[in-house]
N, CA, C and O atoms as CSV, one atom per row, in Angstrom:
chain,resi,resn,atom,element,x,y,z
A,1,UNK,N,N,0.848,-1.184,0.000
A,1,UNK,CA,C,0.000,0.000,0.000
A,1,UNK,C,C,0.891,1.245,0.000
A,1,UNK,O,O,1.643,1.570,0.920
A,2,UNK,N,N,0.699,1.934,-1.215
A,2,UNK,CA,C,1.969,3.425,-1.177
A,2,UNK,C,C,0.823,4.357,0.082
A,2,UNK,O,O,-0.238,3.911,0.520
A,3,UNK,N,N,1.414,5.628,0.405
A,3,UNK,CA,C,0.794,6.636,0.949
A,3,UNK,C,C,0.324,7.950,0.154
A,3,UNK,O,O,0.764,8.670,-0.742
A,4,UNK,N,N,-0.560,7.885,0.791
A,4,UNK,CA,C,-0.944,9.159,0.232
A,4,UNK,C,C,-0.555,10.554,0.710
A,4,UNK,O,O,-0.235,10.767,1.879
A,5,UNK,N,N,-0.586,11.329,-0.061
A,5,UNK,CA,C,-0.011,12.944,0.314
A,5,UNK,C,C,-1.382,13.492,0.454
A,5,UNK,O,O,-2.219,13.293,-0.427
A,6,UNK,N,N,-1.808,14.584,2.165
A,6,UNK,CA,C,-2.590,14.913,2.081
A,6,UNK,C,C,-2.562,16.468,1.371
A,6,UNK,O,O,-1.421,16.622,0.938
A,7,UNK,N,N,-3.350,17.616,1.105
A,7,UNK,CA,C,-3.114,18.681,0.909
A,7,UNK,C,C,-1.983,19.238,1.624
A,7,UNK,O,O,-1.916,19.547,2.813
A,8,UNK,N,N,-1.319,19.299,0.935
A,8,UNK,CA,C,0.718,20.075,1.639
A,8,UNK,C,C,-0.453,21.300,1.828
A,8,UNK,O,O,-1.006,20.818,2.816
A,9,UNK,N,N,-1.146,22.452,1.577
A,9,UNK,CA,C,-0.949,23.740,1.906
A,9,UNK,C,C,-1.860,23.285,3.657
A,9,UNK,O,O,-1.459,23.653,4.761
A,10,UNK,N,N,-3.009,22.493,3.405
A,10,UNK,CA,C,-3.893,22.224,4.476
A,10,UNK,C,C,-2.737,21.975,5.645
A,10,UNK,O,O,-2.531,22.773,6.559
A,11,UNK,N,N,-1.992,20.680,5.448
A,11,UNK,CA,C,-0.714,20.566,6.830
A,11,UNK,C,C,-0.628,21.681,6.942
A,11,UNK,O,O,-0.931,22.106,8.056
A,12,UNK,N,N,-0.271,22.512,6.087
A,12,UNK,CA,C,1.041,23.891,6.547
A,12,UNK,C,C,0.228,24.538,7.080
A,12,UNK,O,O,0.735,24.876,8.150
A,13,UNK,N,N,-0.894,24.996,6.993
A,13,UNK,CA,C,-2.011,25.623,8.051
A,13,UNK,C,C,-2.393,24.355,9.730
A,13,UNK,O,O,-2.412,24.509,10.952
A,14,UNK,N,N,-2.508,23.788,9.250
A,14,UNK,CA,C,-2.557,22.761,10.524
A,14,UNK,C,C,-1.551,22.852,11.150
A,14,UNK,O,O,-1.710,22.915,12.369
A,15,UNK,N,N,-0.062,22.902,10.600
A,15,UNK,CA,C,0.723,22.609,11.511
A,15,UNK,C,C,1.270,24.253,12.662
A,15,UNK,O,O,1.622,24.430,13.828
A,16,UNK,N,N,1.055,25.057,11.512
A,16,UNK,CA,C,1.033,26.666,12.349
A,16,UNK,C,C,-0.012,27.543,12.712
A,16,UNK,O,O,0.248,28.616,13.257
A,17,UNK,N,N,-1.342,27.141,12.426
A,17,UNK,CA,C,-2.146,27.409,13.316
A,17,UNK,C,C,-3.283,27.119,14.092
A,17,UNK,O,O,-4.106,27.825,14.675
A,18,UNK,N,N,-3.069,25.480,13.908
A,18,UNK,CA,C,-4.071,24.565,14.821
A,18,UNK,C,C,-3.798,24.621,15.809
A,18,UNK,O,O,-2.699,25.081,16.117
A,19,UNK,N,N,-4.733,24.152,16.786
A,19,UNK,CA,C,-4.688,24.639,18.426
A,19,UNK,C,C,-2.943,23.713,18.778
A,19,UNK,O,O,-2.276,22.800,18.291
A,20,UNK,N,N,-2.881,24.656,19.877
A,20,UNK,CA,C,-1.330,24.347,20.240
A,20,UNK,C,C,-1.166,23.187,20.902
A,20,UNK,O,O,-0.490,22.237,20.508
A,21,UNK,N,N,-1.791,23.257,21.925
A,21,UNK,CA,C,-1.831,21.854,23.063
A,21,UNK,C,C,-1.684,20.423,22.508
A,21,UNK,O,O,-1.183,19.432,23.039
A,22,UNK,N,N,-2.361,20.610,21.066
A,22,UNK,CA,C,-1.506,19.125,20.409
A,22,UNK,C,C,-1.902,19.141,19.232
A,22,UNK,O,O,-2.962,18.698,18.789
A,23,UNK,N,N,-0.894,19.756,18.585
A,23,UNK,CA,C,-0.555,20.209,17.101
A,23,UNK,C,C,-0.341,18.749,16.317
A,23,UNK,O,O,-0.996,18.342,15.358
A,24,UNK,N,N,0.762,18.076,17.000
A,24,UNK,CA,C,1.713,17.566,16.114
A,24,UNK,C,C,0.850,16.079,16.619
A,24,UNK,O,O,1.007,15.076,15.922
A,25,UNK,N,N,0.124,16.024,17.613
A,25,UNK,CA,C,-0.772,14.572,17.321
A,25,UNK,C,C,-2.032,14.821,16.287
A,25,UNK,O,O,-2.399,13.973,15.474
A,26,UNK,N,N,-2.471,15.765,16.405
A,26,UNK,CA,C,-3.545,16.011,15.362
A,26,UNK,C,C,-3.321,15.937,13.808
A,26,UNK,O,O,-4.209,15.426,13.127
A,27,UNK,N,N,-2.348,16.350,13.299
A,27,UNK,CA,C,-1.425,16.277,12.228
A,27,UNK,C,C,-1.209,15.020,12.047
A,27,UNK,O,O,-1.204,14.785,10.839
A,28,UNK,N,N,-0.934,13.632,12.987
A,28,UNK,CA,C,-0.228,12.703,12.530
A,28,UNK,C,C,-1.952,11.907,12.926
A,28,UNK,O,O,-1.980,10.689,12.756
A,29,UNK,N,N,-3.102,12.488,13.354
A,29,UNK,CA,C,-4.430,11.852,13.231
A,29,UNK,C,C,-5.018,12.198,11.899
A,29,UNK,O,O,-5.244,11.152,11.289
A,30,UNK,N,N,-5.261,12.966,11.400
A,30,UNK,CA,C,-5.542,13.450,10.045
A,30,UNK,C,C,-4.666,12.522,9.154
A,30,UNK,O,O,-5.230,11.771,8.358
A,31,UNK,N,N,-3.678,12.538,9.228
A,31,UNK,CA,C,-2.654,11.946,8.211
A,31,UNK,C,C,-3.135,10.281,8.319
A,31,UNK,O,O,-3.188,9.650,7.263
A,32,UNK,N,N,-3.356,9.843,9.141
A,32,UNK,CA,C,-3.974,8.779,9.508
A,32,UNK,C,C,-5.014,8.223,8.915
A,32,UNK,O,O,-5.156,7.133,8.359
A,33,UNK,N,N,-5.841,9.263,9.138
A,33,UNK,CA,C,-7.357,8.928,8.923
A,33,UNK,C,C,-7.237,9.441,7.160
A,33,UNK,O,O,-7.869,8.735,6.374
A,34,UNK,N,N,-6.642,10.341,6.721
A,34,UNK,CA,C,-6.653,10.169,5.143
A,34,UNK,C,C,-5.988,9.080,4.399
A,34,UNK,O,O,-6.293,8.720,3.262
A,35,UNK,N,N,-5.060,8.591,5.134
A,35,UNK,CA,C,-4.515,6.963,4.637
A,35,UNK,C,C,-5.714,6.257,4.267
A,35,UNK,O,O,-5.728,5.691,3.173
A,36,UNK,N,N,-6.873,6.200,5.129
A,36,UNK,CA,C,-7.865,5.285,5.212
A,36,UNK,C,C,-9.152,5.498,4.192
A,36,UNK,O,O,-10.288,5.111,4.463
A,37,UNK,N,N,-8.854,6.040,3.220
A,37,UNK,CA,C,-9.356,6.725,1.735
A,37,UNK,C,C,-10.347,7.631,2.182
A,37,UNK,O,O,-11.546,7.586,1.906
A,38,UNK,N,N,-9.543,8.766,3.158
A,38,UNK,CA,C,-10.468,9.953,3.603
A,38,UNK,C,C,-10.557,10.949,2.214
A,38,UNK,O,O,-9.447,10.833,1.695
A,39,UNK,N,N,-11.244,11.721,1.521
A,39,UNK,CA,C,-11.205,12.566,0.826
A,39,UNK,C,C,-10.344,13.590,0.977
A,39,UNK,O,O,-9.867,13.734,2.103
A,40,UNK,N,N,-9.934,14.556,-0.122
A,40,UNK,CA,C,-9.424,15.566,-0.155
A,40,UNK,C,C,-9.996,16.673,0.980
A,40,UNK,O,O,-9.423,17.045,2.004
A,41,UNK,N,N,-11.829,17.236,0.262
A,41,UNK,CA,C,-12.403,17.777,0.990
A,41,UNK,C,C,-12.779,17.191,2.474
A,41,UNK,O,O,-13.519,17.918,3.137
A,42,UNK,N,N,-12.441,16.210,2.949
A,42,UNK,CA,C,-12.722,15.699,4.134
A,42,UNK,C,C,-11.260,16.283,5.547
A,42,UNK,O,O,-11.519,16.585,6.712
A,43,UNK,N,N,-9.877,16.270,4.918
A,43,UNK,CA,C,-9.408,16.858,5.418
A,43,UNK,C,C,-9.119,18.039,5.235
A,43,UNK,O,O,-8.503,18.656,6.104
A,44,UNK,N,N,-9.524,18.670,3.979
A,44,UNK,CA,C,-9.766,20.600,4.158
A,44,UNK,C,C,-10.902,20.795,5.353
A,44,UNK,O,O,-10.754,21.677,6.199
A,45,UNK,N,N,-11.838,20.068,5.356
A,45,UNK,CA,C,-12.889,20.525,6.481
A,45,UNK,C,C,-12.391,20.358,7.982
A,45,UNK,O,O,-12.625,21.281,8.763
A,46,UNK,N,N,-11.613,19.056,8.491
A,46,UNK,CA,C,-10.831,19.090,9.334
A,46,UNK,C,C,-10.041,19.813,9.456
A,46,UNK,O,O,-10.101,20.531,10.454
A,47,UNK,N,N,-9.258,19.931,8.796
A,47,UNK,CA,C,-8.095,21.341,8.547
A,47,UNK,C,C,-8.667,22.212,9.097
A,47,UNK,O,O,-8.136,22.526,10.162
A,48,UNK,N,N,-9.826,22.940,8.753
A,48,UNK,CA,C,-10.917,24.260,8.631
A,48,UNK,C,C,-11.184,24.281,10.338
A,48,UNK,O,O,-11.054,25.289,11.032
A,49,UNK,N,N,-11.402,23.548,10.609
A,49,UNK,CA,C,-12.388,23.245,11.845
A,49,UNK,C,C,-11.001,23.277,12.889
A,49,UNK,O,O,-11.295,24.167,13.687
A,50,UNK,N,N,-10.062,22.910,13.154
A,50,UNK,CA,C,-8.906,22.917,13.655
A,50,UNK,C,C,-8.076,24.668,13.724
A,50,UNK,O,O,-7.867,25.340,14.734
A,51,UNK,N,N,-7.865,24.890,12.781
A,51,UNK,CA,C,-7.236,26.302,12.706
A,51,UNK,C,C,-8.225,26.695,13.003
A,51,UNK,O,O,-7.937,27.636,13.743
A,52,UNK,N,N,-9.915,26.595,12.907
A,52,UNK,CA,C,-10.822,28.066,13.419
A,52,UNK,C,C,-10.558,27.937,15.326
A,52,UNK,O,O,-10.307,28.836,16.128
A,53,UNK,N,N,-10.708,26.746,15.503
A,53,UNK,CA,C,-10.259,26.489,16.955
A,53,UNK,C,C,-9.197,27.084,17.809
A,53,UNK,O,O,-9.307,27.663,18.890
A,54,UNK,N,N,-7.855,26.746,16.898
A,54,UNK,CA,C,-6.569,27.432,17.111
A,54,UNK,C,C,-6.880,28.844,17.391
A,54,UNK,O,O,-6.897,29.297,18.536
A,55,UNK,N,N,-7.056,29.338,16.632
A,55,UNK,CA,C,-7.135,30.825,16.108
A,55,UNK,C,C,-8.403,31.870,17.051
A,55,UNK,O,O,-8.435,33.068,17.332
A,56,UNK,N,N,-9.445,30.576,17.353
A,56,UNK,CA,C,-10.127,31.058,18.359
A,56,UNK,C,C,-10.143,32.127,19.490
A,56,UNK,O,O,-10.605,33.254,19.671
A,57,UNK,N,N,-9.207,30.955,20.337
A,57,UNK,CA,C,-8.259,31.220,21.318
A,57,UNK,C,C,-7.263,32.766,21.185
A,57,UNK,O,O,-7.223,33.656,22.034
A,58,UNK,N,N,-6.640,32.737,20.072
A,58,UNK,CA,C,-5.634,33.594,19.930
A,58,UNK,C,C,-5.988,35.252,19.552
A,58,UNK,O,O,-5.409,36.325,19.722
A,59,UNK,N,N,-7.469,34.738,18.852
A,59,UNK,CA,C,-7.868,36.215,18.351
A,59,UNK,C,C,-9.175,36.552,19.257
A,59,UNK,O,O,-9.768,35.790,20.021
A,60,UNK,N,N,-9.577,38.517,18.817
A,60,UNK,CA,C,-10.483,38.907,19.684
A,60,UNK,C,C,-11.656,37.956,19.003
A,60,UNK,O,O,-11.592,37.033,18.191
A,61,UNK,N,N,-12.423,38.401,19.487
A,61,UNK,CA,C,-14.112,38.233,18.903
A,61,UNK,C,C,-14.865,38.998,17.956
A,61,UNK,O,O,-15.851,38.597,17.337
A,62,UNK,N,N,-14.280,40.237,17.879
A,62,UNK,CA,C,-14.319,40.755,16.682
A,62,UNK,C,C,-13.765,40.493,15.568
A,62,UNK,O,O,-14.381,41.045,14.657
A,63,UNK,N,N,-12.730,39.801,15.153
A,63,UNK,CA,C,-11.874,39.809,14.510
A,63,UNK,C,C,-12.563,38.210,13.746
A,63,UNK,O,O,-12.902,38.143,12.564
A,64,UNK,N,N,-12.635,37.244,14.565
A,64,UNK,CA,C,-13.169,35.804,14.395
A,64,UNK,C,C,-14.423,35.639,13.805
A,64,UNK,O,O,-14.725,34.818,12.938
A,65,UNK,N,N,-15.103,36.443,14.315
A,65,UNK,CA,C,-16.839,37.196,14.037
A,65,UNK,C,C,-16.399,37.356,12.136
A,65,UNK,O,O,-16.922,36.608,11.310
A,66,UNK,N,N,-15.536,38.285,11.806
A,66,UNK,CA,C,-15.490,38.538,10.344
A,66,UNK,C,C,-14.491,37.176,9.680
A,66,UNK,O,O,-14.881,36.535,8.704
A,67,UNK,N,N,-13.625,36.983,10.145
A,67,UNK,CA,C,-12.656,35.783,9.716
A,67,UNK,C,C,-14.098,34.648,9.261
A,67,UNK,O,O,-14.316,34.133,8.164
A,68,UNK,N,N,-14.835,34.537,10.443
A,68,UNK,CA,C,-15.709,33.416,9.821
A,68,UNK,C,C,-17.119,33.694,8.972
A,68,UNK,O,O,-17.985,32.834,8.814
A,69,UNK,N,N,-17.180,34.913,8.511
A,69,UNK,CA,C,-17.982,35.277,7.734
A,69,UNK,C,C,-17.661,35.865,6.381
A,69,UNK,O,O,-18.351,36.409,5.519
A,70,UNK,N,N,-15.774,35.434,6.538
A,70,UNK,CA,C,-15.498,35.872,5.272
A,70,UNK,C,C,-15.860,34.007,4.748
A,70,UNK,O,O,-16.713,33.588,3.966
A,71,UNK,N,N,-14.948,33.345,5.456
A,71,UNK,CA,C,-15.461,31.592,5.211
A,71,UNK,C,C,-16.785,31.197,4.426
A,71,UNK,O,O,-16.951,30.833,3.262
A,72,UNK,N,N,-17.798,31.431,5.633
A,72,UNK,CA,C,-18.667,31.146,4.968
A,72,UNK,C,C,-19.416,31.915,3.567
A,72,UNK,O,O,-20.206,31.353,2.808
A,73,UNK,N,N,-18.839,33.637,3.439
A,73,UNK,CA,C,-19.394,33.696,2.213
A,73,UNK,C,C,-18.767,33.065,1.173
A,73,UNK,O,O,-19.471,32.666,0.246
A,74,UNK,N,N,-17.228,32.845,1.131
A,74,UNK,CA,C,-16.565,32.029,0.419
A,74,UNK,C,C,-16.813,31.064,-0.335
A,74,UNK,O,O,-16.613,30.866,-1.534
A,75,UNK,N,N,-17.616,30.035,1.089
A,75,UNK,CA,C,-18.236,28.748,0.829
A,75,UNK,C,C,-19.331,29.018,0.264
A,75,UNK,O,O,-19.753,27.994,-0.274
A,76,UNK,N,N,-19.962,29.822,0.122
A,76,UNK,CA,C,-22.196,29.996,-0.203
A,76,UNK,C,C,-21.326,30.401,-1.784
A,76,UNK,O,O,-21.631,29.779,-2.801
A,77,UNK,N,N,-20.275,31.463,-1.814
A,77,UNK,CA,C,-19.939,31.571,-4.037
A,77,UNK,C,C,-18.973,30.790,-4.295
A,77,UNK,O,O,-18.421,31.116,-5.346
A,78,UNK,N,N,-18.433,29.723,-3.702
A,78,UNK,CA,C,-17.699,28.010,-4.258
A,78,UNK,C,C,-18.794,27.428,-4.876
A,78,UNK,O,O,-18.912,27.155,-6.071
A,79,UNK,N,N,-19.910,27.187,-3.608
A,79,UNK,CA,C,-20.714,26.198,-3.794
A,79,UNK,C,C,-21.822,26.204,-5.062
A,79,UNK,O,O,-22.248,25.301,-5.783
A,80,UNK,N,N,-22.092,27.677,-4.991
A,80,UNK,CA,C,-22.851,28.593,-6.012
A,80,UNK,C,C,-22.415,28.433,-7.335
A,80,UNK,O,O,-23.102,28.146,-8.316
A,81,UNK,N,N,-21.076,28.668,-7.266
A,81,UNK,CA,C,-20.012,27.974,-8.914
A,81,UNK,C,C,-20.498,26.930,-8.787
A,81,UNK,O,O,-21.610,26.661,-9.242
A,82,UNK,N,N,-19.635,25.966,-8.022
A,82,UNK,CA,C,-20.372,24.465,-8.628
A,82,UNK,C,C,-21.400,23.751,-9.058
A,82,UNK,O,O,-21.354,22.797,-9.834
A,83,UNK,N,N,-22.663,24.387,-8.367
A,83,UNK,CA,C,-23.631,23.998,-8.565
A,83,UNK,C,C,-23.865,24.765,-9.626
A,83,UNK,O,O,-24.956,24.278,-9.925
A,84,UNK,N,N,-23.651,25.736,-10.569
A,84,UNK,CA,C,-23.328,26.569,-11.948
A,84,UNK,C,C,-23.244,25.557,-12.784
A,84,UNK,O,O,-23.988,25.190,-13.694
A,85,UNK,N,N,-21.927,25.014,-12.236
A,85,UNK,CA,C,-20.966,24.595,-13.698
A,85,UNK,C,C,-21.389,22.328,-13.622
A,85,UNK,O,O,-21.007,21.322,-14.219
A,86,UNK,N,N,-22.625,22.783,-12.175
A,86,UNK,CA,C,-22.810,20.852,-12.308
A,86,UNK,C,C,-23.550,20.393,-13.468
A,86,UNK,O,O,-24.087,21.298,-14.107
A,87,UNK,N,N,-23.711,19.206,-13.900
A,87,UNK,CA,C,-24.280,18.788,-14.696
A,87,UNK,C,C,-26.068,18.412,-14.736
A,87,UNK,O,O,-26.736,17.378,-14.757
A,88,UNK,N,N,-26.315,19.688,-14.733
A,88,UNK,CA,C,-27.971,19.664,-14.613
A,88,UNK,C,C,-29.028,19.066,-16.183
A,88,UNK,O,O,-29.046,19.584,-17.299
A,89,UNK,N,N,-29.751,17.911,-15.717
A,89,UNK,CA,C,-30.587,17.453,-16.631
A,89,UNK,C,C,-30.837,18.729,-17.660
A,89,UNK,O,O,-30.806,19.878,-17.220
A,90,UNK,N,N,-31.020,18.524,-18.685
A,90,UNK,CA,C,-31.706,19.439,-19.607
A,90,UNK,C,C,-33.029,19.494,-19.826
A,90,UNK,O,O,-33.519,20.456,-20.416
A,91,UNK,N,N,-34.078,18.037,-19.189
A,91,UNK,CA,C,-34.963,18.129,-19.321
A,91,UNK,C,C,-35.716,18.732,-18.239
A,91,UNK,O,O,-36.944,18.790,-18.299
A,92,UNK,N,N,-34.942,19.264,-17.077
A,92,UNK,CA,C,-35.496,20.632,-15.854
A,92,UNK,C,C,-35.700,21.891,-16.926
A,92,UNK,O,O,-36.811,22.419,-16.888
A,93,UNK,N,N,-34.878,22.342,-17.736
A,93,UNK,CA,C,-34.650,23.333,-18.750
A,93,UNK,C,C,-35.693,23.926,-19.201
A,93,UNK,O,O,-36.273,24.993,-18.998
A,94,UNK,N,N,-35.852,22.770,-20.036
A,94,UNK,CA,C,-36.778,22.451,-21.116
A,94,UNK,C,C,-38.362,22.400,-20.236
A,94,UNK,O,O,-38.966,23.456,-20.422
A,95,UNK,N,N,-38.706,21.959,-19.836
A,95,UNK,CA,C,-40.032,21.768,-18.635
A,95,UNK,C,C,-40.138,23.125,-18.434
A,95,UNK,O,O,-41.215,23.544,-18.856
A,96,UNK,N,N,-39.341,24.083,-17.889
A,96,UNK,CA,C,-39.339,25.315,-17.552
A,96,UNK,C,C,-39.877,26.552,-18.785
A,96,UNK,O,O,-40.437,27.635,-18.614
A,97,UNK,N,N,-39.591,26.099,-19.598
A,97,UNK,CA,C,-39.891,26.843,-20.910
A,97,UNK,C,C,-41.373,26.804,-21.119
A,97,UNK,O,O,-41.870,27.337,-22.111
C-alpha cells in the first residue's frame, strides 16, 4: 500500500495554526485517517475546523466574528459555482420553458 499525500498547503495551516496543546498529534491523526481513503475535501474541512479552533483562542471576537464570515461567504460563491458549472438534466430546462 503506497501513501498518500494529504493537501501540503492544508498541513502547513494545521501545523502553524491549529490549536497548540496538540498540534503535532492532530497532524499525525488526520494523516492517519486520510490513509484510510479519507477525501481531499474531508481533510480541508478538518483542517478548517482545527485552525478556526486554534485561532479562536488567539484572536479577539471581533476579529473571528469577520474571519468566519469571510469563510462562509466564500463557501455559499464556491458552492454557487459548482452547482453553476454541475451537470444539470436538460430536461429541468426544457419543462421550464
Amino acid at each position: 500500500m503506497s501513501l498518500r499525500n494529504p493537501p501540503r498547503s492544508a498541513t502547513w495551516l494545521l501545523k502553524h495554526l491549529g490549536p497548540r496543546y496538540r498540534r503535532e498529534s492532530l497532524v499525525g491523526d488526520l494523516f492517519e485517517e486520510y490513509q484510510r481513503d479519507r477525501t481531499r475535501a474531508w481533510y480541508w474541512r478538518q483542517t478548517a475546523a482545527a485552525v478556526l479552533m486554534g485561532v479562536r483562542v488567539r484572536l479577539p471576537k471581533f476579529v473571528l466574528n469577520v474571519v468566519l464570515r469571510v469563510l462562509i461567504e466564500m463557501g455559499i460563491i464556491v458552492g454557487g459555482i459548482a452547482l453553476a458549472q454541475s451537470n444539470v438534466p436538460h430536461h429541468h430546462v426544457e419543462h421550464m420553458r
